[in-house]
N, CA, C and O atoms as CSV, one atom per row, in Angstrom:
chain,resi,resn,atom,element,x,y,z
A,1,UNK,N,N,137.356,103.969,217.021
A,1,UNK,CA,C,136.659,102.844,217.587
A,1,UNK,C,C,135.951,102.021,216.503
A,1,UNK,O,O,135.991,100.792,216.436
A,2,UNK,N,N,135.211,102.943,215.549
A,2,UNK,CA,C,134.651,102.001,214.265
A,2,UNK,C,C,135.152,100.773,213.441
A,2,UNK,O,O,134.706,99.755,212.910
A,3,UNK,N,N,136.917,101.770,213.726
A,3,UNK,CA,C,137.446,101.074,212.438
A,3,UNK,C,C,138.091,99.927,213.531
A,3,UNK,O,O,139.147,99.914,212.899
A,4,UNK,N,N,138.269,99.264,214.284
A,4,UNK,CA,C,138.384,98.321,214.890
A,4,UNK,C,C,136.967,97.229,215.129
A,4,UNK,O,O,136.849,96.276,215.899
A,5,UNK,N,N,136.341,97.604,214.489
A,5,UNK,CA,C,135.082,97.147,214.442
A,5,UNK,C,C,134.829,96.479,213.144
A,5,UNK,O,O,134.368,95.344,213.029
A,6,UNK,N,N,135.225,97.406,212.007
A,6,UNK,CA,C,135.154,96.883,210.736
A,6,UNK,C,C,136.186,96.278,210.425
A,6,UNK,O,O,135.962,95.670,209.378
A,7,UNK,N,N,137.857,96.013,210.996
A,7,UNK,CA,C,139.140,95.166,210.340
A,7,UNK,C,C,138.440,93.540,210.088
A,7,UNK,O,O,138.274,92.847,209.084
A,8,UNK,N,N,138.142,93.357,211.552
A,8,UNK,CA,C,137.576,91.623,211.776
A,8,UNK,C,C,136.980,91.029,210.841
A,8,UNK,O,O,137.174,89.957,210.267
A,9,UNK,N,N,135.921,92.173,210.707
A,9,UNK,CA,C,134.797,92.093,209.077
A,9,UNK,C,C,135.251,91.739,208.183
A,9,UNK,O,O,134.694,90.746,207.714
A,10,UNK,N,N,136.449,92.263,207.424
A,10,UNK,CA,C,136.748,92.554,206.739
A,10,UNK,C,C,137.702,91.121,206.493
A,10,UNK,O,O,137.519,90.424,205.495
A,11,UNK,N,N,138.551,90.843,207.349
A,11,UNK,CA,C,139.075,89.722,206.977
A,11,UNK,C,C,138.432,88.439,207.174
A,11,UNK,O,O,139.161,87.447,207.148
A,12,UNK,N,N,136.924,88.258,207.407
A,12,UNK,CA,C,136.027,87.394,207.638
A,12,UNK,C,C,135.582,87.674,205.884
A,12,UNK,O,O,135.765,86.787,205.050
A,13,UNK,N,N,135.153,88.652,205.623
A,13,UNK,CA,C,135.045,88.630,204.100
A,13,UNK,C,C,135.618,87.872,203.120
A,13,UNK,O,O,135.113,86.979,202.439
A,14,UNK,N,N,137.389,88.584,203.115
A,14,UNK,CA,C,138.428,88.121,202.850
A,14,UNK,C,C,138.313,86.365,202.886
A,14,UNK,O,O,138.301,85.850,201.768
A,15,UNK,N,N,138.245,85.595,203.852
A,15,UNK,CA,C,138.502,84.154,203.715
A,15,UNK,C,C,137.258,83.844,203.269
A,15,UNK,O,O,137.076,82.647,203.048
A,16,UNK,N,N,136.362,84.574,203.076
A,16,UNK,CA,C,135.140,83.616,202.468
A,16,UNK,C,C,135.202,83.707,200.835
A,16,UNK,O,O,134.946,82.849,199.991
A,17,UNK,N,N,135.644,85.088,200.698
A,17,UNK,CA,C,135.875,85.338,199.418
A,17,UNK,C,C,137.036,83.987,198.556
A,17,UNK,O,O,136.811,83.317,197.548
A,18,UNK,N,N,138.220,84.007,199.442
A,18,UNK,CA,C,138.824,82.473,198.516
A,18,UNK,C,C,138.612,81.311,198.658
A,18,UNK,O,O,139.186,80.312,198.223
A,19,UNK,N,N,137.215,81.544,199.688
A,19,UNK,CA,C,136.933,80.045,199.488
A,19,UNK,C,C,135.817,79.728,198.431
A,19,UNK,O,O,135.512,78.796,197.687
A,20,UNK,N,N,135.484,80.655,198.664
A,20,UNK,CA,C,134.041,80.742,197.401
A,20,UNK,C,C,134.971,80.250,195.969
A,20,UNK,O,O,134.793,79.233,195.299
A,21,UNK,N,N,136.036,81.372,195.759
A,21,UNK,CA,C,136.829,80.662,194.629
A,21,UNK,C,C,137.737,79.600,194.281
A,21,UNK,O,O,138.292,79.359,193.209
A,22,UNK,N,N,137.794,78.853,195.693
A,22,UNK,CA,C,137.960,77.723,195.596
A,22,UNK,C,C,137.228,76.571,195.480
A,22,UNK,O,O,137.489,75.399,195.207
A,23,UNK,N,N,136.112,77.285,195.795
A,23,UNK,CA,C,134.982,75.946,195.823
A,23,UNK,C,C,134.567,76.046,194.018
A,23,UNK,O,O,134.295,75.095,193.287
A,24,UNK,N,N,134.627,77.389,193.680
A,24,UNK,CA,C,133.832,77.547,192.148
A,24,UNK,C,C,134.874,76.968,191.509
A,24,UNK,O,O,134.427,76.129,190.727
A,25,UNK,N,N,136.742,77.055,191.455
A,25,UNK,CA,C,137.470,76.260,190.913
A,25,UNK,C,C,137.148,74.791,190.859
A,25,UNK,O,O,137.088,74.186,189.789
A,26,UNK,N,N,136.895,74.097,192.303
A,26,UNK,CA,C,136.689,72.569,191.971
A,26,UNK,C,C,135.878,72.456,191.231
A,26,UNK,O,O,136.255,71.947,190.175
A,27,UNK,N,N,134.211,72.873,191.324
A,27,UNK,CA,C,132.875,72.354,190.826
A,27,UNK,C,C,133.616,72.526,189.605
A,27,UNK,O,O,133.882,71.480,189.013
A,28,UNK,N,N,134.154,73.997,188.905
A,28,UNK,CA,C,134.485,74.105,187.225
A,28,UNK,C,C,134.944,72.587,186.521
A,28,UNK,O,O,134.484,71.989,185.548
A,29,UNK,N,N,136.295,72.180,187.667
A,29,UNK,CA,C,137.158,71.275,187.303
A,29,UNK,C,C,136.191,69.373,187.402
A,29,UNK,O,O,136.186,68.397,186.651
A,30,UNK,N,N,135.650,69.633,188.487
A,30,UNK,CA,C,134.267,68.439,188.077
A,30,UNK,C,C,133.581,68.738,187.239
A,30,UNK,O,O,133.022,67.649,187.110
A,31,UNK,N,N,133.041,69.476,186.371
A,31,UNK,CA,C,131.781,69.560,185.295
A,31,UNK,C,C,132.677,69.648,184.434
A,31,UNK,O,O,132.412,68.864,183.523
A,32,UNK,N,N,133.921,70.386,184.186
A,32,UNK,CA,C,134.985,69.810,183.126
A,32,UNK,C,C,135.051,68.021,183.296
A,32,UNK,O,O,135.261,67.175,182.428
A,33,UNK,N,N,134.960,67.968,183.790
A,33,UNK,CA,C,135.706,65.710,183.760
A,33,UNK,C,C,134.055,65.546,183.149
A,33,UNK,O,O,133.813,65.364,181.956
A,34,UNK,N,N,133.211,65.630,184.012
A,34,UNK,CA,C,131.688,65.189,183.770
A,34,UNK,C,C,131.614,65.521,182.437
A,34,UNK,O,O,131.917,64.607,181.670
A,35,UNK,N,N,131.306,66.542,181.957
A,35,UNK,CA,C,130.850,66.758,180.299
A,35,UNK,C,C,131.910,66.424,179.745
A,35,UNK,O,O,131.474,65.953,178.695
A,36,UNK,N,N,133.410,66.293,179.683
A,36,UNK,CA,C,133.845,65.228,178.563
A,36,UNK,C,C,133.491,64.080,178.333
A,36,UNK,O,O,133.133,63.645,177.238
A,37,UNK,N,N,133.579,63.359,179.583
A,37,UNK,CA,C,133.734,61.952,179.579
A,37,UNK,C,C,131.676,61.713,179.362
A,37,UNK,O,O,131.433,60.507,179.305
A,38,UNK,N,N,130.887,62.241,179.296
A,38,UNK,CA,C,129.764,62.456,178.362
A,38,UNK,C,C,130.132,62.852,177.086
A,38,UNK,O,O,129.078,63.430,176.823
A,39,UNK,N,N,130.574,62.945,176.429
A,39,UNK,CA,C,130.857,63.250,175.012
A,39,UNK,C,C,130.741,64.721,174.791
A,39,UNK,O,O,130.719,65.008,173.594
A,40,UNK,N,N,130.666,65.670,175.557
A,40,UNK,CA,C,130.202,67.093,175.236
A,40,UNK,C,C,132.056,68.486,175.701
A,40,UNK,O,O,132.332,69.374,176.508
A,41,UNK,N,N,132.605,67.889,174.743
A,41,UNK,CA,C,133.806,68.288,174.851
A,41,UNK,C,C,133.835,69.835,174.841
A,41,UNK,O,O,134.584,70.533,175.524
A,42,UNK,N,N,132.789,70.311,173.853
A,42,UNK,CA,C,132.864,71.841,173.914
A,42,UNK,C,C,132.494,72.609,174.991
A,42,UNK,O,O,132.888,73.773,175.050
A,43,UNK,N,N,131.486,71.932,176.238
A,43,UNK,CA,C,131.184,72.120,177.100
A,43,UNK,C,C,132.405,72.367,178.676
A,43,UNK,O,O,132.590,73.192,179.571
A,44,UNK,N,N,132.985,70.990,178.183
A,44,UNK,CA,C,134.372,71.126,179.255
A,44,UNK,C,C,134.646,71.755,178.892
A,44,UNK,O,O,134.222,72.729,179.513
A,45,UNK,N,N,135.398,72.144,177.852
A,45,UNK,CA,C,136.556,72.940,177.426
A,45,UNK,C,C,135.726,74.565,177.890
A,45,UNK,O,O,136.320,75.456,178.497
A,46,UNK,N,N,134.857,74.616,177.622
A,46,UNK,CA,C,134.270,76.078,178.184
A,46,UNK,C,C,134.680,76.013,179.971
A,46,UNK,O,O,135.461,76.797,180.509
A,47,UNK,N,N,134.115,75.149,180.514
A,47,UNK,CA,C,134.412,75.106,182.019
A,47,UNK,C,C,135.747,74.999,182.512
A,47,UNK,O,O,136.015,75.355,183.659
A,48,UNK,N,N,136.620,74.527,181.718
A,48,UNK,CA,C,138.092,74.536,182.118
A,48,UNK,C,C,138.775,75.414,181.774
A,48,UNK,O,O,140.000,75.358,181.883
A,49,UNK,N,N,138.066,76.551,181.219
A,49,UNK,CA,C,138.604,77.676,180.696
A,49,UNK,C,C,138.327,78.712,181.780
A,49,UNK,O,O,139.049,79.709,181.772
A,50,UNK,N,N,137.607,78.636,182.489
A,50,UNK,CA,C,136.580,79.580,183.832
A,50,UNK,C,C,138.154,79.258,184.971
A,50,UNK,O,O,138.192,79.661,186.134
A,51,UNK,N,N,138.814,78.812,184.587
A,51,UNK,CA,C,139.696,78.897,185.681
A,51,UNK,C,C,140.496,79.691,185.753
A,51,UNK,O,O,141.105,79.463,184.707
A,52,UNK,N,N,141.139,80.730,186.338
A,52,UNK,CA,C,142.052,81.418,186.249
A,52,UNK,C,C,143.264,80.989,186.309
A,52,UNK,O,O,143.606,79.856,186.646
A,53,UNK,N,N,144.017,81.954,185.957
A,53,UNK,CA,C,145.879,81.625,186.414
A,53,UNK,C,C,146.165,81.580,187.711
A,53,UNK,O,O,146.718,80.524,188.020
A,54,UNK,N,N,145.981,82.413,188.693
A,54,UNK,CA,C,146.115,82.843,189.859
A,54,UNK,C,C,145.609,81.688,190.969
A,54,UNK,O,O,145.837,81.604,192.176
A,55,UNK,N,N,144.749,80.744,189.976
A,55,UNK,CA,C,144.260,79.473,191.065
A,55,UNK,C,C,145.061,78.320,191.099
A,55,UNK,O,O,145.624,77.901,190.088
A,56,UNK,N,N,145.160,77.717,192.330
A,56,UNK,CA,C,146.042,76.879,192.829
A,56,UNK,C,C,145.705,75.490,191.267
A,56,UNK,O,O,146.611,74.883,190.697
A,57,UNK,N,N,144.500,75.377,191.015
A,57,UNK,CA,C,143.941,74.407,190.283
A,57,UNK,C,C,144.337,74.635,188.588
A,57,UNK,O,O,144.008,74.002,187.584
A,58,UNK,N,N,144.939,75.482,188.732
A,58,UNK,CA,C,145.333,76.067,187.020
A,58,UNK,C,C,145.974,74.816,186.255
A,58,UNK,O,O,145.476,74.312,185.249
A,59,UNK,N,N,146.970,74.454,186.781
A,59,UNK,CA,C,147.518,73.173,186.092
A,59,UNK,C,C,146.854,72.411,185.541
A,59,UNK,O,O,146.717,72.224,184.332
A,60,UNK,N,N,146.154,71.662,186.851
A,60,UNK,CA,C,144.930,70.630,186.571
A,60,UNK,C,C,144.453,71.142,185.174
A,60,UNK,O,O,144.559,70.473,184.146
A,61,UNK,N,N,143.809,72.646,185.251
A,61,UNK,CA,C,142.944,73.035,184.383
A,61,UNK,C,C,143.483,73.303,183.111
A,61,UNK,O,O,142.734,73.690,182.215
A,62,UNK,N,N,144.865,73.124,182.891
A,62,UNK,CA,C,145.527,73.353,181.811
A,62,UNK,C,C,146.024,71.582,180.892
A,62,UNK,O,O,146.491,71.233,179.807
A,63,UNK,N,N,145.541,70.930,182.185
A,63,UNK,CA,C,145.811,69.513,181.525
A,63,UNK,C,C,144.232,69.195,180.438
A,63,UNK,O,O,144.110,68.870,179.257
A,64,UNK,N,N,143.150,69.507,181.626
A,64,UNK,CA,C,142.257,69.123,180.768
A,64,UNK,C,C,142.115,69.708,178.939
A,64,UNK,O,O,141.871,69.115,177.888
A,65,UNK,N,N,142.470,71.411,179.363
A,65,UNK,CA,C,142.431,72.001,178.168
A,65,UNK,C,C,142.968,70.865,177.242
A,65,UNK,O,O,142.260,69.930,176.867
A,66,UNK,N,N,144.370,71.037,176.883
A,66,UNK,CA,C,145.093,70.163,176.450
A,66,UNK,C,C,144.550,68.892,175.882
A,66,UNK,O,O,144.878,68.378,174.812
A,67,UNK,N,N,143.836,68.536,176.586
A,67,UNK,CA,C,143.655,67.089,176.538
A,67,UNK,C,C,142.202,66.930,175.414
A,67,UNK,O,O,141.896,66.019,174.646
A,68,UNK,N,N,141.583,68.129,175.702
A,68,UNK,CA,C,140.404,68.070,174.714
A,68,UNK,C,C,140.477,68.955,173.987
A,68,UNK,O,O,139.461,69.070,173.301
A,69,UNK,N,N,141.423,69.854,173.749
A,69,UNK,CA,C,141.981,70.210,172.423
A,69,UNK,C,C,142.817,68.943,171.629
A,69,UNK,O,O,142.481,69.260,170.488
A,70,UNK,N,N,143.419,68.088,171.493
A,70,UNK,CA,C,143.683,67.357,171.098
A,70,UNK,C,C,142.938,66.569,170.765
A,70,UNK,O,O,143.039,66.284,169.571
A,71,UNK,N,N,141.986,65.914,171.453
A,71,UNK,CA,C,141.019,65.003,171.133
A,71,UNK,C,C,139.913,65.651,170.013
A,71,UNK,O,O,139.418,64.835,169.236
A,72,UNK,N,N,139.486,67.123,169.884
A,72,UNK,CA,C,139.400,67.681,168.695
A,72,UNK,C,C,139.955,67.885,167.770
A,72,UNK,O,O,139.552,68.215,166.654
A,73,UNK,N,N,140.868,67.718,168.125
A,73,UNK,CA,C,142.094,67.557,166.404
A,73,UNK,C,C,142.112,66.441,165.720
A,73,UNK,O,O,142.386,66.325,164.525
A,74,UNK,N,N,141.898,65.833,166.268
A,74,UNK,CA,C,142.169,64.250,165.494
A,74,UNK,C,C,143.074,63.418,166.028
A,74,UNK,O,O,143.810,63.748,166.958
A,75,UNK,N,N,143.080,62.040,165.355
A,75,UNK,CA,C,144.456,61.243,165.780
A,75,UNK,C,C,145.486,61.302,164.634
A,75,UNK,O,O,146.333,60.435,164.421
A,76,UNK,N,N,145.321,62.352,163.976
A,76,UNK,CA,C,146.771,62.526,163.077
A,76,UNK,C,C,147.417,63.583,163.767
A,76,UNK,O,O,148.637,63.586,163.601
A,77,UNK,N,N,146.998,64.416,164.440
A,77,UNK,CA,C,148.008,65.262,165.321
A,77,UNK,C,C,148.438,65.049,166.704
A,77,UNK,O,O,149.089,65.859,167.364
A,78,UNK,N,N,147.924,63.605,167.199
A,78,UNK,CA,C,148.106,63.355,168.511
A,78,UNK,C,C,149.482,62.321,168.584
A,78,UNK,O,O,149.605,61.259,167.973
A,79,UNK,N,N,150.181,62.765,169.238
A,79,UNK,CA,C,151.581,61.680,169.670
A,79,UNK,C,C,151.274,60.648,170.359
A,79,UNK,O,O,150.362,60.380,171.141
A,80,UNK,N,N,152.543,59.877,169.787
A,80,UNK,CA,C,152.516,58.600,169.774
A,80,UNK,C,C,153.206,58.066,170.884
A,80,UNK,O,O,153.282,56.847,171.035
């Protein structure tokens, strides 16, 4: 009888749990845009790094990388 008591729980957990990490993916991926486009590149690049693989937002988060690793390199290594 318990354990029909605790499944419900449990998958009420469950969806809060990926939403929580969906919500912490976006904010990452906004304070990544916000502190570049403030000049504080080392800052994004820390926050766009907080993203995992496993998140739907990884791409996104692999563009920004990208994008401000390059912009730390210089414009002699950036294509034309």
């Amino acid at each position: 009888m318990r354990v029909l008591l605790f499944c419900p729980l449990l998958f009420c957990f469950s969806c809060s749990s990926a939403g929580k990490k969906e919500e912490f993916d976006r904010k990452n991926l906004f304070q990544t845009q916000f502190f570049y486009e403030q000049g504080f590149p080392g800052k994004a690049l820390e926050r766009a790094k907080r993203i995992k693989k496993s998140s739907p937002r990884y791409g996104e988060a692999l563009e920004w990388i990208e994008r401000i690793e390059l912009d730390q390199l210089g414009p002699a290594y950036q294509e034309e």
